[in-house]
DSSP file (Angstrom, degrees, kcal/mol; ACC not computed):
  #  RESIDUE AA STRUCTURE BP1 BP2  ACC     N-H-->O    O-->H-N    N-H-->O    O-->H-N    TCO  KAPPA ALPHA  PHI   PSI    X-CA   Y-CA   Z-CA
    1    1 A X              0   0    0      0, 0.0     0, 0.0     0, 0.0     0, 0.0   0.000 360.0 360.0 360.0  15.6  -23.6   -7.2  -28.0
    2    2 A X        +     0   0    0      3,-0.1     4,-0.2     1,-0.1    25,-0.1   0.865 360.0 149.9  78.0  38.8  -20.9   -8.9  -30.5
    3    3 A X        +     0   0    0      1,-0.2    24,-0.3     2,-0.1    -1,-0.1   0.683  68.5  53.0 -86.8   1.9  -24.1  -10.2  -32.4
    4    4 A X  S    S-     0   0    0     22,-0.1    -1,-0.2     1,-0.1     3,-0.2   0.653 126.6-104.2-105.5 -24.9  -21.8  -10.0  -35.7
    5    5 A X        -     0   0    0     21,-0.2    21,-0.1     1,-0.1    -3,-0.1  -0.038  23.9-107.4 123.4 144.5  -19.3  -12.0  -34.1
    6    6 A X  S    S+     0   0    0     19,-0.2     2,-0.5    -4,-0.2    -1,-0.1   0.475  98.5  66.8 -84.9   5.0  -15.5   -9.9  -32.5
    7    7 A X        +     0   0    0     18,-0.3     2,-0.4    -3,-0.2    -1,-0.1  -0.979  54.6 161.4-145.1 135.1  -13.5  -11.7  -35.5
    8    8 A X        -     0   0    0     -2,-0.5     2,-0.5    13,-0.1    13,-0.1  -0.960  35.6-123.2-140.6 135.3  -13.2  -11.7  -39.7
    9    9 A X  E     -A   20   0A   0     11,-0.9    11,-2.0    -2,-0.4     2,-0.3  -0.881  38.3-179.0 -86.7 135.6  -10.8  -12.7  -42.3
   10   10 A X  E     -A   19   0A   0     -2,-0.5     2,-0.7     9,-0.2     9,-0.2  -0.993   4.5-176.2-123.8 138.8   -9.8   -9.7  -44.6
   11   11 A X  E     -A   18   0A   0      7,-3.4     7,-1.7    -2,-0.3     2,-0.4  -0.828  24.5-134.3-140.2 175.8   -7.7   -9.5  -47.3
   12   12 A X  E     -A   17   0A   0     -2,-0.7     2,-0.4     5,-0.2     5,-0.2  -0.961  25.5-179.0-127.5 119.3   -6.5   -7.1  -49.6
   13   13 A X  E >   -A   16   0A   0      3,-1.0     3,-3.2     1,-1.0    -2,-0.0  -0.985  65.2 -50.5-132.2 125.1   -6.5   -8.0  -53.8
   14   14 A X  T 3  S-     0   0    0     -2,-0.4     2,-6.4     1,-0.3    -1,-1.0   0.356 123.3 -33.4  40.2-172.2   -5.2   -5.7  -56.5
   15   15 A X  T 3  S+     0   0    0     -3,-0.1     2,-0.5     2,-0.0    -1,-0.3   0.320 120.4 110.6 -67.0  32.3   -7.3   -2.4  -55.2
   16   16 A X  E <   -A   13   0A   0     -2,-6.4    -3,-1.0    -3,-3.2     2,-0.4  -0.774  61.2-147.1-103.1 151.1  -10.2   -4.7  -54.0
   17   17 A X  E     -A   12   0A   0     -2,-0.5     2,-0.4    -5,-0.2    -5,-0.2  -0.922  12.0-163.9-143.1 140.4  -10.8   -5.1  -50.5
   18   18 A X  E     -A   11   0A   0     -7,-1.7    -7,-3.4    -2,-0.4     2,-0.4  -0.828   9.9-179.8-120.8 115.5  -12.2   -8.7  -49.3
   19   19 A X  E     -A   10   0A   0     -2,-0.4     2,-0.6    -9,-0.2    -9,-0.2  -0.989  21.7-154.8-121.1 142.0  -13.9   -9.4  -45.7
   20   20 A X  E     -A    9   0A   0    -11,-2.0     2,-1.5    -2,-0.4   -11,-0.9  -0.919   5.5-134.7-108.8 107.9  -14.8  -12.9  -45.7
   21   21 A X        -     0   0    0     -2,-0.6     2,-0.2   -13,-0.1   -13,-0.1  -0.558  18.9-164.7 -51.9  84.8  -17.8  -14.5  -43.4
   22   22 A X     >  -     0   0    0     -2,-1.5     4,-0.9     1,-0.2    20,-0.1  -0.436  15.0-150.0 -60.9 135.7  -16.8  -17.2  -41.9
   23   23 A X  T  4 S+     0   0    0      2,-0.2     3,-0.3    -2,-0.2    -1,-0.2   0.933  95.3  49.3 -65.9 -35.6  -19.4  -19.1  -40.6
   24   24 A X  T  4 S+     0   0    0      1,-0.3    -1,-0.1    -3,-0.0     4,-0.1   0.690 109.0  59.7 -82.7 -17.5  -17.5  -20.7  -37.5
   25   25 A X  T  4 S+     0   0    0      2,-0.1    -1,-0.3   -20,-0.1   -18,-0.3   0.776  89.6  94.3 -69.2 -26.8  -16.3  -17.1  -36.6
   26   26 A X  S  < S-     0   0    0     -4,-0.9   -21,-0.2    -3,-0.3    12,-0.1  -0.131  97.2 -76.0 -68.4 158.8  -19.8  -15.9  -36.3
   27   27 A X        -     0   0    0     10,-0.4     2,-0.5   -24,-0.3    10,-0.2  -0.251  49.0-164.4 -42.0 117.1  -22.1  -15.7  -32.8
   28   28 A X        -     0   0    0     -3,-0.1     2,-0.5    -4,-0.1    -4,-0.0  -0.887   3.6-166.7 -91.4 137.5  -23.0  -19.3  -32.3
   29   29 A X    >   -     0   0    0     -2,-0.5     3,-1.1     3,-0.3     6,-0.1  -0.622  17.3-134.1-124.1  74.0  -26.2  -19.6  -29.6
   30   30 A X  T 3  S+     0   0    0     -2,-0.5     3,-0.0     1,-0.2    -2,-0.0  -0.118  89.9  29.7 -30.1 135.3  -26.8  -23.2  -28.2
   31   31 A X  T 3  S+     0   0    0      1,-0.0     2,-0.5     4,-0.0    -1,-0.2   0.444  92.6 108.5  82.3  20.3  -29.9  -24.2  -28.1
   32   32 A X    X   -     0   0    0     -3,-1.1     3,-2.3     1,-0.1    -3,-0.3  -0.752  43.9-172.9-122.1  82.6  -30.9  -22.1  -31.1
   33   33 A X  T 3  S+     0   0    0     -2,-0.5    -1,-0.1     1,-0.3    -3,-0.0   0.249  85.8  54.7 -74.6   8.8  -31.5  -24.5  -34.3
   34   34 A X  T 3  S-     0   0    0      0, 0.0    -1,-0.3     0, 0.0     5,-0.2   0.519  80.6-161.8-104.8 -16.4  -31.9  -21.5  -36.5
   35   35 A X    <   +     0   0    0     -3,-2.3     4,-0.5     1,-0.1     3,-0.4   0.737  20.3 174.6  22.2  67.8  -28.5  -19.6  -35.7
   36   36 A X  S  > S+     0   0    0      2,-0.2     4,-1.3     1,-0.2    -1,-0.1   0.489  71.8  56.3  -8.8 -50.8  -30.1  -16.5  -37.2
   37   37 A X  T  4 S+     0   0    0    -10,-0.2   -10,-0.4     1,-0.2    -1,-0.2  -0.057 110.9  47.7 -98.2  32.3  -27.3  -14.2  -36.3
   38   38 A X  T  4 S+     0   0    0     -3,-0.4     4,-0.3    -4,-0.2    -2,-0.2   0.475 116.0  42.3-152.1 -39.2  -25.1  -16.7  -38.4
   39   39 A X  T  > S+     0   0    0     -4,-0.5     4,-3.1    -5,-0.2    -3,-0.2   0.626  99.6  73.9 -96.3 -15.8  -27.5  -16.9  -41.5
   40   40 A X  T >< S+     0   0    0     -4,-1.3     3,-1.4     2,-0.1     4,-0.2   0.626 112.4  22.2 -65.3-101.3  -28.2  -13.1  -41.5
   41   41 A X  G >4 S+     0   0    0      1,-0.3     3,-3.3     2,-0.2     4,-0.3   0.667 129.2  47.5 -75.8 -87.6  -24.7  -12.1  -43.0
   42   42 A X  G 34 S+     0   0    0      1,-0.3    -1,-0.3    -4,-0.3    -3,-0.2   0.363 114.3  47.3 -19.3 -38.9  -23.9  -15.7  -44.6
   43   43 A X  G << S+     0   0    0     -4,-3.1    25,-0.4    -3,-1.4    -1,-0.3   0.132 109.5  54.3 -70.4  -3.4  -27.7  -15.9  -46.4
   44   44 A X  S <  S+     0   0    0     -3,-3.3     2,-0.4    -4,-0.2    -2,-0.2  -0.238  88.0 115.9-141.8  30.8  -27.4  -12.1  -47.7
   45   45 A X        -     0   0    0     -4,-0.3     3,-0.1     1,-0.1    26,-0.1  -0.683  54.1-157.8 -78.5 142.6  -24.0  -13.1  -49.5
   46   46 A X  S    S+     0   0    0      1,-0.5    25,-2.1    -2,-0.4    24,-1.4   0.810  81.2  26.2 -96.8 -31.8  -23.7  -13.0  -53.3
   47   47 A X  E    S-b   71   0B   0     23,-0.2    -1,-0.5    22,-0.1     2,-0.4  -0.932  75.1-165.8-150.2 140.3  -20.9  -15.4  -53.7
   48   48 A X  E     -b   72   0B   0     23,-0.6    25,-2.1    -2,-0.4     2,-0.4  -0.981  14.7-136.5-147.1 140.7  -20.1  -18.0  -51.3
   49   49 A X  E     -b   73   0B   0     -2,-0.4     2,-0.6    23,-0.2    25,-0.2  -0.827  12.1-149.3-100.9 132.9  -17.3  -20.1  -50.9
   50   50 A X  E     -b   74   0B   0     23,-2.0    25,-1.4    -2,-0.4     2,-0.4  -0.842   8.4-159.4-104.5  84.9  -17.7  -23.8  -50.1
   51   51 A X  E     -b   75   0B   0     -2,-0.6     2,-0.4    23,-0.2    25,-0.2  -0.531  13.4-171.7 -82.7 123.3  -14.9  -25.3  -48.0
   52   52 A X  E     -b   76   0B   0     23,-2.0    25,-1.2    -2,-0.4     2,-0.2  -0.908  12.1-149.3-115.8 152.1  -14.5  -29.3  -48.3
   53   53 A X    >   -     0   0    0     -2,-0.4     3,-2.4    23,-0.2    25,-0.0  -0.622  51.7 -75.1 -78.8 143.1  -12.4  -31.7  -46.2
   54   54 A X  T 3  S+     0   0    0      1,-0.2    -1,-0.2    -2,-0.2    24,-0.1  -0.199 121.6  17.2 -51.4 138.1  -11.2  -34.7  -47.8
   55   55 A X  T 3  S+     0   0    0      1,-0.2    -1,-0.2    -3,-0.1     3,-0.1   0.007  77.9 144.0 104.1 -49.9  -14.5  -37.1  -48.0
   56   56 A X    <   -     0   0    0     -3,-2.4    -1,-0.2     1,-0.1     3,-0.1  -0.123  61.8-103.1 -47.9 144.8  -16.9  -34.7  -47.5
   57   57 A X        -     0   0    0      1,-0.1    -1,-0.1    -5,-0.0     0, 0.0  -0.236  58.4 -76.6 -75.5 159.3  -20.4  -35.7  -49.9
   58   58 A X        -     0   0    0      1,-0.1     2,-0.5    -3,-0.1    -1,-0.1  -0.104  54.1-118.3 -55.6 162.4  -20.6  -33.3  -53.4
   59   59 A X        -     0   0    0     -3,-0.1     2,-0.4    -9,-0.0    -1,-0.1  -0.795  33.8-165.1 -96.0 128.4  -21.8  -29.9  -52.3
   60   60 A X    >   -     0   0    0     -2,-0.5     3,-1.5     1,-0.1     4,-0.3  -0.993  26.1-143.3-131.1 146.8  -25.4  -28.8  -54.0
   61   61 A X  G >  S+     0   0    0     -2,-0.4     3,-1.2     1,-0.2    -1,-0.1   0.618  94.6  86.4 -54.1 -26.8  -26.8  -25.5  -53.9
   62   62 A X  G 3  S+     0   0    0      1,-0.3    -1,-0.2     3,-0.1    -3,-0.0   0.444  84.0  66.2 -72.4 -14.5  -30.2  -27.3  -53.6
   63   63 A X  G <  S+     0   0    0     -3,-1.5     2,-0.4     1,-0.0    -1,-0.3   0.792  96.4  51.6 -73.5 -41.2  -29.1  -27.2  -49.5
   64   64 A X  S <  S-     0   0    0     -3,-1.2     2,-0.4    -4,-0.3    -1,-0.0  -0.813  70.9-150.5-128.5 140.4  -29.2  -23.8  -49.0
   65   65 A X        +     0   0    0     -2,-0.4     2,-0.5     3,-0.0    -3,-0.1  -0.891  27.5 139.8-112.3 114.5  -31.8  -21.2  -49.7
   66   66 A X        -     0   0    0     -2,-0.4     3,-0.1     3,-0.3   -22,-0.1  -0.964  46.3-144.6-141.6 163.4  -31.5  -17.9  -50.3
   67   67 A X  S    S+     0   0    0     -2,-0.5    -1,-0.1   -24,-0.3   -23,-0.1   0.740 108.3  35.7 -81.7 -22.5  -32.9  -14.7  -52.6
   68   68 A X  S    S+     0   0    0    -25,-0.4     2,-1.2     1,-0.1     3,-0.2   0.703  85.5  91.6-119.6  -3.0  -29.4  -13.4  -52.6
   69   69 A X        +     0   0    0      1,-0.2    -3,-0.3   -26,-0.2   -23,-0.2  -0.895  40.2 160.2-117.7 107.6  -26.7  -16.0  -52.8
   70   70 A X        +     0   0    0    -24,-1.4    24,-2.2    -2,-1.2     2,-0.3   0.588  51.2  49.8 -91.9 -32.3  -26.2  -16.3  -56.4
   71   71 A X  E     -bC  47  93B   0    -25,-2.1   -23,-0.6    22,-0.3     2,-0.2  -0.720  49.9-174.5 -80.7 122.6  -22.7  -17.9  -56.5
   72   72 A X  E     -bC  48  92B   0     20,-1.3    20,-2.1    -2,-0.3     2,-0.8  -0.568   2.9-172.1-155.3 127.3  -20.7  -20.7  -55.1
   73   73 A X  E     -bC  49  91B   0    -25,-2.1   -23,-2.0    -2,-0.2     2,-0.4  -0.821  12.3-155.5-115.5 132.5  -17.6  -21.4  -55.5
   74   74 A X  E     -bC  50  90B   0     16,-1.2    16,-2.1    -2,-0.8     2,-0.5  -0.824  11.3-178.4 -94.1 109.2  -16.3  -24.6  -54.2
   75   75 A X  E     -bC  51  89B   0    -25,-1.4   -23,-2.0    -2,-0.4     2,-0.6  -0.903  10.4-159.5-134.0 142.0  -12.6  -25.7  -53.1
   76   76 A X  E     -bC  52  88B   0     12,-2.8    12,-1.7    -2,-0.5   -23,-0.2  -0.995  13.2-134.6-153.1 104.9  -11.6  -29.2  -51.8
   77   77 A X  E     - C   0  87B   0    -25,-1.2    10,-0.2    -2,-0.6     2,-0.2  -0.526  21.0-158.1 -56.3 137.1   -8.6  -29.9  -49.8
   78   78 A X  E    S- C   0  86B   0      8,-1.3     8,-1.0    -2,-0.2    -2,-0.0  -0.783  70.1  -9.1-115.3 135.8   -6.1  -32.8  -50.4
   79   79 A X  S >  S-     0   0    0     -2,-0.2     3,-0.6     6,-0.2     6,-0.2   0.696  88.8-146.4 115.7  46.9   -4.1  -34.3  -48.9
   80   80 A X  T 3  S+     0   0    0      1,-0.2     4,-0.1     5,-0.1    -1,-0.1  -0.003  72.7   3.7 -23.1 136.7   -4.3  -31.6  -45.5
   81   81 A X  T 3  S+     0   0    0      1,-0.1     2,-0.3     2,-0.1    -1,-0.2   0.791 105.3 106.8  71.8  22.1   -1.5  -30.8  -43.4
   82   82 A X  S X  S-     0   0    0     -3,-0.6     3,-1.5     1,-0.1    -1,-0.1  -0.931  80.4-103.8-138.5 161.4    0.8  -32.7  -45.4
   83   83 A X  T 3  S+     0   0    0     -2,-0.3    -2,-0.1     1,-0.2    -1,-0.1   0.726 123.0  53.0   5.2 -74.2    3.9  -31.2  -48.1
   84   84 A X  T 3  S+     0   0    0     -4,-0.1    -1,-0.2    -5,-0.1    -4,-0.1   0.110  79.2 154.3 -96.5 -18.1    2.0  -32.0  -50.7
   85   85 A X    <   +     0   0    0     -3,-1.5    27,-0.8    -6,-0.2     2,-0.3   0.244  20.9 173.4 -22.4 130.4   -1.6  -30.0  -49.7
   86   86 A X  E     -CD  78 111B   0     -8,-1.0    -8,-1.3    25,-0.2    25,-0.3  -0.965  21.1-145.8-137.6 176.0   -3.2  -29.2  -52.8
   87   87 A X  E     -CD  77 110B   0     23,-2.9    23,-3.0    -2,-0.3     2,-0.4  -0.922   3.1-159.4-125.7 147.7   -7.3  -27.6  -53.9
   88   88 A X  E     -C   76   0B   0    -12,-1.7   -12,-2.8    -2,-0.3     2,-0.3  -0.897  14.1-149.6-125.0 161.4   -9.5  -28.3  -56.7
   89   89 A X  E     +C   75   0B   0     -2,-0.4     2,-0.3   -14,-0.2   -14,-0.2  -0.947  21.5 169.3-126.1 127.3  -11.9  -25.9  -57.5
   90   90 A X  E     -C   74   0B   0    -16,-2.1   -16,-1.2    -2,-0.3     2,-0.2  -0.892  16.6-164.3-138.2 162.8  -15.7  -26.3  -59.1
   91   91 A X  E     -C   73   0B   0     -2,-0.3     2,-0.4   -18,-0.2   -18,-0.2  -0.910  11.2-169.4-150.4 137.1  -18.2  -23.6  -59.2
   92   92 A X  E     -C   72   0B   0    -20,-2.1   -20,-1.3    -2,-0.2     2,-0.2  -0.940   7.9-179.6-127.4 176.5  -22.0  -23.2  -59.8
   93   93 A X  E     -C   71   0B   0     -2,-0.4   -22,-0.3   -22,-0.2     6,-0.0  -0.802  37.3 -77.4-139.5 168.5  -23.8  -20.3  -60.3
   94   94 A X        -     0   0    0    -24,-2.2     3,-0.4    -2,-0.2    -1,-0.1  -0.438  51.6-109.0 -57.8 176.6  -28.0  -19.3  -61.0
   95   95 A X  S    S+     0   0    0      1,-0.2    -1,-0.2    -3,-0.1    -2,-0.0   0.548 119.8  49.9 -82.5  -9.1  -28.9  -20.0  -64.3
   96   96 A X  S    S+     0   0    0      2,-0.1     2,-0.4    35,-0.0    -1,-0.2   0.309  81.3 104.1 -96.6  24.9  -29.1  -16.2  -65.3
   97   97 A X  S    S-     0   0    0     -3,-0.4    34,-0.1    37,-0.1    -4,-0.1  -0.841  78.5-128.6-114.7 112.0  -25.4  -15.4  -63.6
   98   98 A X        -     0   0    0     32,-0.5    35,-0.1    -2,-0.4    36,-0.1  -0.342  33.1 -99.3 -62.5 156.8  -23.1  -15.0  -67.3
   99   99 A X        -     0   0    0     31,-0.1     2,-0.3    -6,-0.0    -1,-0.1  -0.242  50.1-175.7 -60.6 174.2  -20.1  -17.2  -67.0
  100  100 A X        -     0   0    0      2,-0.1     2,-0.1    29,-0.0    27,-0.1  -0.963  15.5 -41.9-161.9 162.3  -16.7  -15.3  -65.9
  101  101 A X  S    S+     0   0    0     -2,-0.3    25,-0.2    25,-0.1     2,-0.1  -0.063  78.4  43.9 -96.5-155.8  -13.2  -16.2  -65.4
  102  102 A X  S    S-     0   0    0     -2,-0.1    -2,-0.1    24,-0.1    24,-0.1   0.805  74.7-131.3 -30.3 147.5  -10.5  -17.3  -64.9
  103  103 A X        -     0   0    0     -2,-0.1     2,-0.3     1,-0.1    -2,-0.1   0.022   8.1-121.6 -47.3 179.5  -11.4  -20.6  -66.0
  104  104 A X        -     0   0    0    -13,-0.0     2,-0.1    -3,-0.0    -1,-0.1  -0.988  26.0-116.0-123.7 128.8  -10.8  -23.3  -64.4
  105  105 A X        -     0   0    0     -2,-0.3     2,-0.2     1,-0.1     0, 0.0  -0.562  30.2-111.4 -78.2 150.0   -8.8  -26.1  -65.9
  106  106 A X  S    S-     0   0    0      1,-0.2     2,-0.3    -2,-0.1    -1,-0.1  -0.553  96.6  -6.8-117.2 115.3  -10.3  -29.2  -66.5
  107  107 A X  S    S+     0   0    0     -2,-0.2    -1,-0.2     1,-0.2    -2,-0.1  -0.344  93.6 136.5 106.6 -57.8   -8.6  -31.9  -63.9
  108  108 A X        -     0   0    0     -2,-0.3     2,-0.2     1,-0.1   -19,-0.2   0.222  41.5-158.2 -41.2 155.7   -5.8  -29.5  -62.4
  109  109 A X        -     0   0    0    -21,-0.1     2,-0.4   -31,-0.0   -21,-0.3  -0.624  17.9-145.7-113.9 144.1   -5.1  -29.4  -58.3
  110  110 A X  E     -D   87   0B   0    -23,-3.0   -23,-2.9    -2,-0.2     2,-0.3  -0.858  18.2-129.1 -90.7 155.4   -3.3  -25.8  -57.5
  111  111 A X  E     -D   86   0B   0     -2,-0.4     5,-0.4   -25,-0.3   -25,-0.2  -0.737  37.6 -80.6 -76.5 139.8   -0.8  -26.2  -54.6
  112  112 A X  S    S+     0   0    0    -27,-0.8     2,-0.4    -2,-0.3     3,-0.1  -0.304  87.2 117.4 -15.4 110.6   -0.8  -24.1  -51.9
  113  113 A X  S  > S-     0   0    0      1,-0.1     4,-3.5    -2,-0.0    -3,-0.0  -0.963  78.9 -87.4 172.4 150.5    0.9  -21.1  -53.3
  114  114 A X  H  > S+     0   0    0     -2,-0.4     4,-1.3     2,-0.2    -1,-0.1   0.634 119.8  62.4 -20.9 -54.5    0.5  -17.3  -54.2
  115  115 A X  H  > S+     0   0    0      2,-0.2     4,-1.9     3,-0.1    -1,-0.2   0.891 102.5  48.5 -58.0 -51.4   -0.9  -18.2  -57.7
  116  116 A X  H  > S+     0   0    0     -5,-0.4     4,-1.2     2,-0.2     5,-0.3   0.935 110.7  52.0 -71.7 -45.1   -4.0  -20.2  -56.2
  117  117 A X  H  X S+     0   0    0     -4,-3.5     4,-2.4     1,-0.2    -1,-0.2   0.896 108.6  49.6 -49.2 -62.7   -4.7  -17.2  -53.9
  118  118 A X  H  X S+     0   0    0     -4,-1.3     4,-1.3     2,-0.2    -2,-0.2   0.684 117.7  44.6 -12.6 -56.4   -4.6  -14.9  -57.0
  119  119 A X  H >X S+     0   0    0     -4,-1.9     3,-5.3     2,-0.2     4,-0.5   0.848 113.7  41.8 -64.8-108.9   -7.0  -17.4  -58.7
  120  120 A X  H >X S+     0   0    0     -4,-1.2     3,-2.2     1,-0.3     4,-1.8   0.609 117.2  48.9 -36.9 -51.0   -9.4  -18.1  -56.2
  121  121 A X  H 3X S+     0   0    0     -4,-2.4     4,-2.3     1,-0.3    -1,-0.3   0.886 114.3  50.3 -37.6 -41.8   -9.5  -14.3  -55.2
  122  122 A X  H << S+     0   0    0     -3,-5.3    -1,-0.3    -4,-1.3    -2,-0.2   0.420 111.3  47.5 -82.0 -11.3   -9.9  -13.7  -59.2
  123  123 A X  H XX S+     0   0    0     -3,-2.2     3,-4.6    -4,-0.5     4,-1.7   0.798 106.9  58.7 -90.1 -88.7  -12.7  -16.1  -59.3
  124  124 A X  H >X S+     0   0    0     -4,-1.8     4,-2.2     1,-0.3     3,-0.8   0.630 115.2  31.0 -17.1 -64.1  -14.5  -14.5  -56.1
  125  125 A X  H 3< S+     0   0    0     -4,-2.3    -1,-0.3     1,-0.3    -3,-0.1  -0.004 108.9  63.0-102.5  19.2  -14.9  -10.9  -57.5
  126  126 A X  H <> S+     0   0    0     -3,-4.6     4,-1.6   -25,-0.2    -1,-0.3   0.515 111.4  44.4 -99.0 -12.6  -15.3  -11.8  -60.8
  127  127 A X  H <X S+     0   0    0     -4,-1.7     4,-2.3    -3,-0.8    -2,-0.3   0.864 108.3  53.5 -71.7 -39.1  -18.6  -13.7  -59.4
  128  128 A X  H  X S+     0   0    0     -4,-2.2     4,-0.8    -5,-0.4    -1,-0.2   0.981 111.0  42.9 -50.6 -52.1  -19.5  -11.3  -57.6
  129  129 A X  H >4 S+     0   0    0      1,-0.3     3,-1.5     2,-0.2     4,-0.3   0.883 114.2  52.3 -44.0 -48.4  -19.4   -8.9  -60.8
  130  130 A X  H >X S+     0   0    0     -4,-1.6     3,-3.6     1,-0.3     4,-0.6   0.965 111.6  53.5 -62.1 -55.0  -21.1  -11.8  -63.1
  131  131 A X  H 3< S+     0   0    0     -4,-2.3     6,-0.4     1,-0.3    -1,-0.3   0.572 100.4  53.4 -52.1 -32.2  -23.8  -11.7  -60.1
  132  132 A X  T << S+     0   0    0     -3,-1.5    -1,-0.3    -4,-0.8    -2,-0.2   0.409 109.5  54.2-103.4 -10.9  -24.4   -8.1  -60.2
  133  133 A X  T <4 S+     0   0    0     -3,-3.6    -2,-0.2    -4,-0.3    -1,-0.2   0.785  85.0  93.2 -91.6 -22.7  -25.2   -8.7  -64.3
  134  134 A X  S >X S-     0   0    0     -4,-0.6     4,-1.8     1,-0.1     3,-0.6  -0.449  81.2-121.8 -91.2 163.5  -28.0  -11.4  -64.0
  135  135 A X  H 3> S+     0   0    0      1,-0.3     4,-3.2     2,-0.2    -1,-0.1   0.717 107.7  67.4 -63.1 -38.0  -31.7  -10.2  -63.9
  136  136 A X  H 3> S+     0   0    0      2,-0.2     4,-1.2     1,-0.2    -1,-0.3   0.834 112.4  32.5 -10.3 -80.4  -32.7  -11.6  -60.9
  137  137 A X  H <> S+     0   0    0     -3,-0.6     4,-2.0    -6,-0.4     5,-0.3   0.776 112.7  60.1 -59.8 -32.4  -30.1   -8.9  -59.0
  138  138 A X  H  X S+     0   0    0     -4,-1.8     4,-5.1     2,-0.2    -2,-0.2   0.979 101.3  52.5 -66.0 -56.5  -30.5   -6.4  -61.3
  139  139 A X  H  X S+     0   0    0     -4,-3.2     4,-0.8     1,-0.2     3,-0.4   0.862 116.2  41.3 -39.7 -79.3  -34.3   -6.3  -60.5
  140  140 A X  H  X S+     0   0    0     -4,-1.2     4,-0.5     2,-0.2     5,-0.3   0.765 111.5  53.3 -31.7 -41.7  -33.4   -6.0  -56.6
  141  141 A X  H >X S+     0   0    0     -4,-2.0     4,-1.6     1,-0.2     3,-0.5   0.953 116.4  48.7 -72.4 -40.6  -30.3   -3.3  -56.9
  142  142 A X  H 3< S+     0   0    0     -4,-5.1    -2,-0.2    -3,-0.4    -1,-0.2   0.910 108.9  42.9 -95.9  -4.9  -32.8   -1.4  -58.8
  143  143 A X  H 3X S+     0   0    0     -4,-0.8     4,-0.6     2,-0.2    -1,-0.2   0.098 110.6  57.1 -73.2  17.9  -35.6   -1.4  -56.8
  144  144 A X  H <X S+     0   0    0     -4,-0.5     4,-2.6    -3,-0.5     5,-0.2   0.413 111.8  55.4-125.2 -34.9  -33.4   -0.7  -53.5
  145  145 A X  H  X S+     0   0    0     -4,-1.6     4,-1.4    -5,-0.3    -2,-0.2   0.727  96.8  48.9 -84.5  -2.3  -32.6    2.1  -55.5
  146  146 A X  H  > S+     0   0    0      2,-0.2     4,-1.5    -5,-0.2    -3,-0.2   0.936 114.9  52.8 -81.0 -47.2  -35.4    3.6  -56.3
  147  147 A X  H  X S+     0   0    0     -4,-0.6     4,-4.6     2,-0.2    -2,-0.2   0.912 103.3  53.1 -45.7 -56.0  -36.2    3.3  -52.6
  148  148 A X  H  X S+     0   0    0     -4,-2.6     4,-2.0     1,-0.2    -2,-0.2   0.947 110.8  49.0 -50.7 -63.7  -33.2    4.9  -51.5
  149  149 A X  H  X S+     0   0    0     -4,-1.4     4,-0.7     2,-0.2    -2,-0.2   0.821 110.8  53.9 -33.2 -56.1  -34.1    8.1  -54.1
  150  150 A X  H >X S+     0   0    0     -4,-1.5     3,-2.4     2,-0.3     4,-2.3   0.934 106.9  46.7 -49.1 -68.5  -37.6    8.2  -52.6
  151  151 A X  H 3X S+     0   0    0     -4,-4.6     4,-1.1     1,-0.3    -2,-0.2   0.864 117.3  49.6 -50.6 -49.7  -36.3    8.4  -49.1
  152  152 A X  H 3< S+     0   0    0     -4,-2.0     3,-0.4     1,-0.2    -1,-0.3   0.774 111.9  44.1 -35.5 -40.3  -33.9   11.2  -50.5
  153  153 A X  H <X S+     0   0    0     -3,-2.4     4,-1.4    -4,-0.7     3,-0.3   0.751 111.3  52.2-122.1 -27.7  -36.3   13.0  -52.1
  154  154 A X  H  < S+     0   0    0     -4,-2.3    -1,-0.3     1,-0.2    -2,-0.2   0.598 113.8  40.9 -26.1 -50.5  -38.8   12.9  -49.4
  155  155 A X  T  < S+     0   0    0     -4,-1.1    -2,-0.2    -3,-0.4    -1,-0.2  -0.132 125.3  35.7-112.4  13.3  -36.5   14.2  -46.5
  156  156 A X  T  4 S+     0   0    0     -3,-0.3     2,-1.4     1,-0.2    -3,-0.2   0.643  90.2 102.4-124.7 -46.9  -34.6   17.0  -48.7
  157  157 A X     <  -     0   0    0     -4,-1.4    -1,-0.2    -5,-0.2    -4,-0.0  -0.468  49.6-168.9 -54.5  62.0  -37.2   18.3  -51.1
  158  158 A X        -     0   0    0     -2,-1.4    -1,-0.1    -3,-0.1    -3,-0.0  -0.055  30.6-154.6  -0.3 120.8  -38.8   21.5  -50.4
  159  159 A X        +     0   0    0      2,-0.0    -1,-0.1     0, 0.0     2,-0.1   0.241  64.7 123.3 -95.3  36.7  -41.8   23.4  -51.9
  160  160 A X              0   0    0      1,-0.1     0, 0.0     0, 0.0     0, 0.0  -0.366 360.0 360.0 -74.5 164.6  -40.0   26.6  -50.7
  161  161 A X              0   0    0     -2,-0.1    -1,-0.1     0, 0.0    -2,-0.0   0.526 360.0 360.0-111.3 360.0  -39.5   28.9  -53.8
């Protein structure tokens, strides 16, 4: 019933492969002030990217709650639509999530450009990675495994000799 929405950004990065949630692509429901089908994928994100428009008030983390969204990496247009478009970039992360690269340089705009894609992409999945180290996740990946082994071992096992 298209409750994951008929459309996605994907992208392709050195032998990673990147589907993006968009929020505004997802099932929207009027009259539904929980948009559910809009926080299930977006709330069970590790790493989320923060899109600002020139203006927009500082992004805090402190907005959104979730158990799994460890990441966020934040990118701020200026000067839209114009020549000249350029991004700055901030990120915060939980406090048990190690830092990762690339840095970010202290001040720098990118341009539009090839490079910044390269970056931000290289930022994204090295958060993710950093995400998958702090204890927090670790606790969860291994109890989800443990499950998964259970369920295996349950529906295969045999006391046949």
């Amino acid at each position: 019933a298209d409750s994951t929405g008929t459309h996605s950004l994907y992208t392709t990065y050195k032998d990673y492969e990147i589907m993006f949630h968009v929020s505004t692509m997802l099932p929207y429901t009027p009259n539904n002030k929980q948009q559910l089908l809009r926080k299930r994928h977006i709330g069970n994100d590790i790493v989320t990217i923060v899109f600002q428009e020139p203006g927009a008030q500082p992004f805090s983390p402190k907005n959104i709650r979730s158990h799994f969204q460890h990441v966020f990496v934040i990118v701020r247009v200026h000067s839209p639509c114009t020549d000249s478009v350029c991004y700055s970039v901030a990120v915060t992360r939980s406090r048990d999530v190690p830092s990762f690269g690339p840095p970010i340089p202290k001040g720098v705009t990118f341009p539009k450009s090839n490079v910044f894609r390269d970056f931000l992409l290289a930022k994204v999945i090295n958060a993710e990675n950093a995400a998958h180290k702090s204890e927090k996740f670790r606790v969860m990946a291994t109890r989800t495994r443990q499950e998964y082994l259970k369920d295996l071992a349950e529906k295969n096992v045999t006391n046949t000799p």
